[in-house]
N, C-alpha and C positions, 0 to 999 in steps of 0.2 A: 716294376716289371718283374715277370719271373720268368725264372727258367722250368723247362718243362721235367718230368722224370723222365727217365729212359726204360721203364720198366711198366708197360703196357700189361693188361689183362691177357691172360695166356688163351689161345684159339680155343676152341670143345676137340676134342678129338676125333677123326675123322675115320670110317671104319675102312675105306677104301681110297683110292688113290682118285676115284671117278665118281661124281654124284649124282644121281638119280632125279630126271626132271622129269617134274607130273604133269605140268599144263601142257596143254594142248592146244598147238595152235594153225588155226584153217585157212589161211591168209597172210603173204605177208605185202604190207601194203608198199609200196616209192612213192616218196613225194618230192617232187624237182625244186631245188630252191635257187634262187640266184645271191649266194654271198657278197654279193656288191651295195644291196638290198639294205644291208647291217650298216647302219652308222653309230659308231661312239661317242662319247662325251666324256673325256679324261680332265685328271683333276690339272689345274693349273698354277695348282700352287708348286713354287720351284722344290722347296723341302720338301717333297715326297713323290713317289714313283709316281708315272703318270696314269697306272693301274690298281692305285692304291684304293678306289672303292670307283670305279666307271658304270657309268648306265649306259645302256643302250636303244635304238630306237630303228623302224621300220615304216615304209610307208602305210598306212590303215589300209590299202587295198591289196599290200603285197602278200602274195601265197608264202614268200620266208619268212613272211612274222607269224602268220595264221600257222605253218609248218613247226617256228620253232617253238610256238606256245604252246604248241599239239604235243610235241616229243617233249619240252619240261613237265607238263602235268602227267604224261605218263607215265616221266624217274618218277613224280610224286605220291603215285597213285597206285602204278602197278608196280611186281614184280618181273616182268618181262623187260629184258634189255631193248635198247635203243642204237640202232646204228647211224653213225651221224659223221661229217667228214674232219679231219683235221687236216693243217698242213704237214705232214707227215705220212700218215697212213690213217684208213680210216677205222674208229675204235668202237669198240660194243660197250653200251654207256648202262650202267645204273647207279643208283643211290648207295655212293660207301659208306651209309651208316645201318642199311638194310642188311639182317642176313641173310634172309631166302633171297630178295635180288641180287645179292651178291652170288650166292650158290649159284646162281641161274646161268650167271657168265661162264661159269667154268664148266657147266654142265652143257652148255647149248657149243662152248670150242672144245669141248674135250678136253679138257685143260688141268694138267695134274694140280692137285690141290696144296700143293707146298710151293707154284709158282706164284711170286706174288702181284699185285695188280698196283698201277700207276694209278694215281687223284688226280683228276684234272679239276683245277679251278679257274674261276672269271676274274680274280681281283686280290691284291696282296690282303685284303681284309680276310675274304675265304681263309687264305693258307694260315694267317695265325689263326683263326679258328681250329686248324687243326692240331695246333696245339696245347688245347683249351683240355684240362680233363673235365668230364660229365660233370662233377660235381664242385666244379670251380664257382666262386664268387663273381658275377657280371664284370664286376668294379674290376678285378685283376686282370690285366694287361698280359702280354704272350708275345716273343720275341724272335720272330727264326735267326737264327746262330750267324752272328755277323761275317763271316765266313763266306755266307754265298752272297754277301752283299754284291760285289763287284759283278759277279754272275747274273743275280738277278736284275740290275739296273743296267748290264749291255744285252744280254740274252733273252727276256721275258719280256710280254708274251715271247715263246718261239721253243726250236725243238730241245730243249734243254730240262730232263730231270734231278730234282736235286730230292738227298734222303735226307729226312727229316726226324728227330727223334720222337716218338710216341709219348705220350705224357701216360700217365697211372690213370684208369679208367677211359680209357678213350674212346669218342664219339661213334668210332669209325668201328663193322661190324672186321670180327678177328680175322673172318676168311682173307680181306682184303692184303693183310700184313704175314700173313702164313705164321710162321713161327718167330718170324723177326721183332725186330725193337725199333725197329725204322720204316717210314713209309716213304715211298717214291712220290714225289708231286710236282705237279709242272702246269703253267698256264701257257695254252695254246694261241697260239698267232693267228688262227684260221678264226674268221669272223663267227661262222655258223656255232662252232666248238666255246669261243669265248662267250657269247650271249644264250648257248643254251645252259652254260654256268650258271648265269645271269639269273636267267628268267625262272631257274627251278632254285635256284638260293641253296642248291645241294653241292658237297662236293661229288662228283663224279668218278667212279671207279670205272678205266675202262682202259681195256687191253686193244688188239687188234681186232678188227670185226672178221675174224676168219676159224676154219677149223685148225686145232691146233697142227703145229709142224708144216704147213703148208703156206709160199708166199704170202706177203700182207698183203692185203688189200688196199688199191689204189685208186680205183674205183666201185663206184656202187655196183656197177655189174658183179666184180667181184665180190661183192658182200653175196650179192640176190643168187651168185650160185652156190657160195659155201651154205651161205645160214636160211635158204628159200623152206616156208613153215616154222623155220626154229626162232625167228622172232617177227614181232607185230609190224615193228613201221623201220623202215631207213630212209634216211636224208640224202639226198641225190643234191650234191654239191659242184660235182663236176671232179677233177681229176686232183692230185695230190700235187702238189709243186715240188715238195721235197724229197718223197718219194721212199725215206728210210726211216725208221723210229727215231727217238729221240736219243740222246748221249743222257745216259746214267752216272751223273756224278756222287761223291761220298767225302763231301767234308769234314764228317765226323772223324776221318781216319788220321793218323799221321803216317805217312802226308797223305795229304788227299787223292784218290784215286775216282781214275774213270771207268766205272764198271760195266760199262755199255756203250761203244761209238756208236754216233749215230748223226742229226744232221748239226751239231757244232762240234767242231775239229780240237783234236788236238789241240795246234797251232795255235786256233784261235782262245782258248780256255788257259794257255799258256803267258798268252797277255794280261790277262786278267791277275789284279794284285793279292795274292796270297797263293796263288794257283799255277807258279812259273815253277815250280818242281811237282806239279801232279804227274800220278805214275799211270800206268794204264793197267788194269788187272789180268795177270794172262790167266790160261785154259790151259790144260794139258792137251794132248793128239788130239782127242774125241770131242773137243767142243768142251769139255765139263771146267765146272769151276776148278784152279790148281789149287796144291796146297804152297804150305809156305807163308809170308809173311801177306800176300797177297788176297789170300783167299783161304777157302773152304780148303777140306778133302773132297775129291769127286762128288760122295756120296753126301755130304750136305746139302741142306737147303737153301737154295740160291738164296743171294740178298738183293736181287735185280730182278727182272725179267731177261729172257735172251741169256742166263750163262748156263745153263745146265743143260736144257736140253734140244735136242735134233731140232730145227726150227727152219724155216725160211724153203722149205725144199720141193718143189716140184714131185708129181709120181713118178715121171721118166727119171733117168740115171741122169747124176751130172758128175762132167767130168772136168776139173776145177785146172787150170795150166798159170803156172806163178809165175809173175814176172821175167823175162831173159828165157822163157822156155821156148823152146822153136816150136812156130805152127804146125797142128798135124799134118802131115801129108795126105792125099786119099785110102792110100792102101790104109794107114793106120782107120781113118774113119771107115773103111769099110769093114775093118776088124772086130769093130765094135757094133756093127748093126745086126745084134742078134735075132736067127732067122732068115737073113735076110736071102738066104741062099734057096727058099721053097716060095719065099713068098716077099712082098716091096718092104722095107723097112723104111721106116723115116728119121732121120736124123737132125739136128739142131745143130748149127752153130753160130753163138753171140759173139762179136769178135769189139775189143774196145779201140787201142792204140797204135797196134804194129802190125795185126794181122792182116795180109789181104782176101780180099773177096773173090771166093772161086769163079775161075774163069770158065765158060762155056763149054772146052773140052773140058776138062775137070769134073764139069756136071756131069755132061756126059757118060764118063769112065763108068761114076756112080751109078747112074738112074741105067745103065746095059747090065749090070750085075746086083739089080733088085733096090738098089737105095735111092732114096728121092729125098734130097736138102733142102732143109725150111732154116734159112741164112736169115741174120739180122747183124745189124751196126746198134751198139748202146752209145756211141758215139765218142767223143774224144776226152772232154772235161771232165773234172770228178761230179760237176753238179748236173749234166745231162745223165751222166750213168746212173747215177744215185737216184734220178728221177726215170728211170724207164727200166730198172732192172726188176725189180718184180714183176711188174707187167710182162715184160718180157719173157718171163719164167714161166710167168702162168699161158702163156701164149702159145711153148712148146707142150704144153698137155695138151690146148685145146687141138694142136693139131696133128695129135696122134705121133708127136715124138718117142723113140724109145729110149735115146740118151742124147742130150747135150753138152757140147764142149764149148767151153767158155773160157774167154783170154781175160789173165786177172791183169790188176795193175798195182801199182807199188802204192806203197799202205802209208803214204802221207796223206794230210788235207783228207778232201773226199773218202781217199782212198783206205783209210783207215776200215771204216765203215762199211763201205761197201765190203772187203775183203772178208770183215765178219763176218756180214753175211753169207758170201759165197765158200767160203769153210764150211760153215755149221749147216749149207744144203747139199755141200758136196759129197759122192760117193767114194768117188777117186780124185787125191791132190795130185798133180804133176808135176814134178821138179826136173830141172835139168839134167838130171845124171838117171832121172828114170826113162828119157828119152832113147 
C-alpha cells in the first residue's frame, strides 16, 4: 500500500474571480423520479464496509432508472452541470476530472473561484481512486488515512465530508481543489446521489445547485428558480430530509478539526474513536475564516466550502436574535419595516423554541400602520429546523418580505449548524444587551 503525496498539481491561474460561460442553453428540462425506485446490493462480506464496491438496480420500466442513466451519460458526455437531489441539499453535479465542466459549476452559481468544491462518490472503491496519482502503476493500492476510519464506517453513506490529501498529478481537474492540497469527499445517503455515482463510474464534483450566497436548495423548485436556462436537466427527487450541507471534517490536522457543521453533530463525531477532542474551527465577526492555530487569515483561501464567504442568505434583511434574547415586541417590528409608513411593508417572522405567535390584536396593531406579518414555526427539534430552514428562508423572498426576524437556538446537537448558517445570512446579530 501507499501513501499518497500531499503536493498535487498547482491550479492554472485564474484571470478573474468569475468565469465566463459560452454555452447556451434553451431549456432546462425536470425529470420526476421516485428514489424508493433505487435498490442496492452491498457487499456481505463482514471485513469490509458495506459500500465498499455496491451496484445498484431499478425496475426496467421505472422513469428513475431511464432518469438516472440519462443524468450519468450527460456528467460523461457533456460539459453542462446536472442538478440531482441529495439528502442534504440538492447539488450541481459534473465530472471532477473535467476542466471546462468543472468551470461550468462555478460559472452557472457565481461562485468565486478559490471556493473549493465537494466529490461525491458511490463506493469506498471511488474514494481510494481518488487517491491514485495519474500515473500510478494499476497494481499499487491507495489507502485513505485511517483516521477517518471510525467516521467512515458510522457516518457513510450520510451527510459527512472528510479532506483527503491530493496525491502528485491528480485525476481530479485543479478547479475543483482551488489552491488547496486536500479535497473534500463524501458519499451521499440519498439513493438518486449514490447510484448516479454508480452508474457514471465518475467522481462527482458538486456543490449546491443554487446561485451563489443564496439559501440551498431544498427542492427542485428551488433549483428550476435559481439555475431556469443555466443548466440542461434536474432530477426532481422530492424534498431534502436533512435539509443543511454536510459537517467538514480535517483529520489531517492536529487535532482534528470541524471545518463546517452541518448534518452530523458535534456530539455525535465526538464519539467516534480518535475524534473525542476534535475542535471546531471558528470565523472571526464576519463569517470569514480566523486566524490562529485554527485557520487562515481572513483573506485566504478557504480549505472548505461555507468559511469565507456571505452564504445561506435570503434578498430580504435578516435579523438573527441569539438565544435568551427577548422576542421583539411590535413596536420594534414595526421599526424595521422600512417604508412602511407611505405604503404595506411585509415582514417575516421564523420563530423556533420560546417565542410566541402573534396574537390577533397584535396583527392588528401592524397591518393599521402599513405592515402585514408572513409568521412561520421552524418548529422545535434541531432535526425539524435544520430540515425546514432554508425553505423557509426562501419562502420570505417569495413573499415579498423586507426583513425577517429569526429566533436562534443554542448551538449544541442540530443546533450547531443551523446557527452557522443563520450567522453567515444574517444582517443584524442580536444579543441581549442590544435589546
Amino acid at each position: 500500500m501507499t501513501s499518497p503525496s500531499s503536493e498535487p498539481v498547482s491550479p492554472p491561474a485564474m484571470s478573474s474571480s468569475r468565469i465566463t460561460f459560452p454555452h447556451r442553453i434553451t431549456k432546462t428540462e425536470v425529470l420526476s423520479i421516485n428514489p424508493s425506485d433505487v435498490k442496492f446490493e452491498l457487499s456481505a462480506d463482514p471485513s469490509v464496509h458495506p459500500y465498499e464496491d455496491p451496484t445498484f438496480t431499478t425496475s426496467s420500466s421505472s422513469q428513475t432508472g431511464k432518469a438516472i442513466l440519462l443524468a450519468a451519460e450527460r456528467l460523461r458526455s457533456s460539459d453542462v452541470p446536472v442538478a440531482f437531489p441529495t439528502e442534504t441539499v440538492y447539488g450541481l453535479g459534473a465530472d471532477a476530472t473535467r476542466d471546462e465542466a468543472v468551470r461550468n459549476i462555478f460559472t452557472i452559481k457565481g461562485r468565486p473561484a478559490d471556493n473549493p468544491l465537494i466529490v461525491h462518490i458511490g463506493s469506498l472503491k471511488q474514494a481510494r481512486e481518488l487517491l491514485r496519482p495519474a500515473n500510478a502503476s494499476p497494481a499499487e493500492t491507495f489507502e485513505i488515512p485511517a483516521i477517518y476510519k471510525p467516521l467512515i464506517d458510522k457516518f457513510w453513506p450520510g451527510p459527512l465530508t472528510i479532506l483527503l490529501p491530493l496525491p502528485l498529478n491528480s485525476k481530479l481537474s485543479p478547479h475543483v481543489y482551488a489552491t488547496q492540497t486536500t479535497v473534500g469527499v463524501r458519499m451521499p445517503a440519498h439513493p438518486v446521489a449514490l447510484a448516479l455515482a454508480l452508474a457514471s463510474n465518475l467522481p462527482i464534483a458538486a456543490p449546491s445547485a443554487n446561485k451563489s450566497g443564496l439559501p440551498s436548495p431544498t427542492t427542485a423548485k428551488h433549483v428550476a428558480v435559481d439555475l431556469y436556462k443555466r443548466v440542461e436537466l434536474i432530477l426532481d427527487g422530492g424534498s431534502c430530509n436533512v435539509g443543511l450541507e454536510s459537517t467538514v471534517v480535517d483529520g489531517l490536522s492536529s487535532p482534528p478539526a470541524i471545518l463546517r457543521p452541518g448534518g452530523v453533530s458535534l456530539e455525535q463525531i465526538r464519539e467516534c474513536e480518535g475524534w473525542e477532542g476534535v475542535i471546531v474551527h471558528k470565523e472571526d465577526g464576519g463569517g470569514n475564516s480566523g486566524g490562529g492555530a485554527n485557520g487562515a487569515a481572513s483573506g485566504a483561501a478557504p480549505r472548505a466550502p461555507g468559511m469565507k464567504y456571505k452564504h445561506y442568505s435570503p434578498t430580504c434583511g435578516v435579523r438573527l436574535y441569539l438565544p435568551n434574547t427577548d422576542q421583539p415586541s411590535v413596536e420594534m417590528l414595526k421599526s424595521t419595516a422600512f417604508g412602511s409608513d407611505s405604503r404595506v411593508a411585509r415582514l417575516g417572522v421564523l420563530r423556533t423554541r420560546q417565542w410566541k405567535e402573534l396574537d390577533d390584536k397584535q396583527v392588528e396593531w401592524l397591518r393599521e400602520r402599513n405592515v402585514e406579518l408572513v409568521e412561520e414555526s421552524l418548529g422545535t427539534s434541531g432535526e425539524e429546523i435544520s430540515r425546514k430552514l432554508f425553505g423557509a428562508l426562501r419562502r420570505m423572498d417569495d413573499e415579498g418580505v423586507v426583513v425577517v426576524h429569526i429566533e436562534g437556538i443554542e448551538e449544541d446537537m442540530e443546533g450547531l449548524a443551523v446557527m452557522n448558517r443563520l450567522k453567515k445570512a444574517a444582517s443584524v446579530v442580536i444579543r441581549r444587551r442590544d435589546v
